[in-house]
N, C-alpha and C positions, 0 to 999 in steps of 0.2 A: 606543834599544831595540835588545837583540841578543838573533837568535833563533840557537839551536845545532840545526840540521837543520831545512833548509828545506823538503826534496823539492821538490812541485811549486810552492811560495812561497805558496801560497791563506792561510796566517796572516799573513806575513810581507807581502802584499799589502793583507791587510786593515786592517793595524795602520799602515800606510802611508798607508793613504787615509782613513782615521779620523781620523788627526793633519792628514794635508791638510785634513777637512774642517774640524775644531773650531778650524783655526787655529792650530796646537802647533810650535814653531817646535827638530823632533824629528826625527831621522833614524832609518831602519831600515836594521840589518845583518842581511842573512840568512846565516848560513854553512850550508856541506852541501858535501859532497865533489863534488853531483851524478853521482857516479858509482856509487853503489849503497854499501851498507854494507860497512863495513874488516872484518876477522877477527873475527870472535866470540867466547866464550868458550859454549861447548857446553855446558859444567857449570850453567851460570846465563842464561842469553840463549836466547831461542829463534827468534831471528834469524838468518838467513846472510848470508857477506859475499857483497855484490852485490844483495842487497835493493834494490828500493826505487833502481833503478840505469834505470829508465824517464822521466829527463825530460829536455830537452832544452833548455842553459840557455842557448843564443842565441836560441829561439824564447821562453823565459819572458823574457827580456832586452828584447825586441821586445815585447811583451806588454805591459810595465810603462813601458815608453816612449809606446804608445799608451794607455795610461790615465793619461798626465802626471806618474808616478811616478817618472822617474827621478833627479829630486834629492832625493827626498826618501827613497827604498831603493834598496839597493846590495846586491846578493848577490856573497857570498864564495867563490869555489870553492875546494875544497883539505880535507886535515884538520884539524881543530881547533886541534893542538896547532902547526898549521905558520902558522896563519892567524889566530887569536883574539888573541893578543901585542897584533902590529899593529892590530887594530882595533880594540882594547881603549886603544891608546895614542894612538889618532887620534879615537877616539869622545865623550874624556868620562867624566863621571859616566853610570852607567847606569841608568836611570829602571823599567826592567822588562827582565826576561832572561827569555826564553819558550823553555826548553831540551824540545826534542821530538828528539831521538836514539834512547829505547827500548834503549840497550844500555848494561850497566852500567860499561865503561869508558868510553864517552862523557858519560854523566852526569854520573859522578863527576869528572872532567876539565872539563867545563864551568862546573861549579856552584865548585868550587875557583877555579876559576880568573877567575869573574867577579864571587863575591861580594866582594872586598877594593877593586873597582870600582862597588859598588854606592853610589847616592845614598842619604844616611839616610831609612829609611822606605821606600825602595825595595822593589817584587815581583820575587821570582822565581815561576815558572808550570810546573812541570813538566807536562807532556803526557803521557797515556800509563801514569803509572806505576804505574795498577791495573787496567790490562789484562794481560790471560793472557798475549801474547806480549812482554808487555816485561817477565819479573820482576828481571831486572837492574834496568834501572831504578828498581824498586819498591824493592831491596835496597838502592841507592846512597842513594834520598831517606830510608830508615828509616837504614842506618847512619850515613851524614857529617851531612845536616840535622837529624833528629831526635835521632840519641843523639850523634852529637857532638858540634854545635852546640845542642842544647838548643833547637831550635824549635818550635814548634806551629803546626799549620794555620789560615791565618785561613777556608779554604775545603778541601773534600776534595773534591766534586763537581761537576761534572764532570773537574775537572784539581786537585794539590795545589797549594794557594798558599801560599805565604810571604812576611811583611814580613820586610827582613834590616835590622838596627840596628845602629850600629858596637859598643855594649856592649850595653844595657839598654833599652828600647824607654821613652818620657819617662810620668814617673808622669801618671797620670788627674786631672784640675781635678774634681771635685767643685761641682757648683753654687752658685751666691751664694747 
């Protein structure tokens, strides 16, 4: 599982201790810059950079050590594009990608960059992307996933879902 922006890790915690519990023998990457959000684009994003730049990831680090988490999540600091490579190439097949960034360069960079990693059948989850302050976001999952890639939601509400397939998702069995 890799999540793109962490902030304070409460998903990326959860989805951690879920697979601890059921037994899922799954690791979580959380990446985020932890230091607030990179440049914006003013025209589409209603973000500033520095956002979201309140948490403090030796105390979150500590946190996830006391809740027996820490082999099983790893949070990534850094940007994306300096940090996703690498844990994209140490990770695996990726089972579910839970991209929460809210800004349209970061989405579109995540989603690129981790669906050709995606296990067949595999979700992506975007967060965020029909909320008022994310329409970048919004714009990234309408233009690259929907009219690019020809996707459809298997879920809109609360957050967009997508199964990604490497061509054609497998025809439906029809009953005996």
């Amino acid at each position: 599982i890799v999540e793109f922006g962490s902030y304070k890790g409460g998903s990326a915690i959860f989805l951690a201790a879920l697979c601890e519990r059921l037994g899922l023998d799954v690791k979580v990457f959380g990446l985020d810059t932890f230091e607030g959000m990179p440049v914006t684009d003013k025209k589409i994003d209603a973000h500033e950079a520095g956002d979201f730049q309140d948490t403090n990831l030796a105390e979150l680090r500590e946190y996830v050590a006391q809740c027996g988490l820490s082999e099983r999540l790893e949070f990534v600091p850094g940007y994306f594009d300096k940090t996703a490579p690498s844990v994209l190439a140490r990770s695996g097949d990726v089972h579910l990608a839970h991209i929460d960034c809210d800004i349209h360069s970061a989405v579109a960079y995540s989603y690129d960059t981790v669906k050709p990693r995606m296990t067949p059948g595999g979700y992506v989850v975007f967060d965020d992307a029909h909320t008022s302050s994310c329409l970048g976001a919004t714009e990234a999952v309408e233009d690259l996933v929907i009219r690019r890639d020809g996707l459809n939601c298997e879920q809109v509400w609360p957050h967009f879902v997508f199964r990604i397939w490497p061509s054609a998702p497998p025809a439906r069995q029809e009953p005996a």
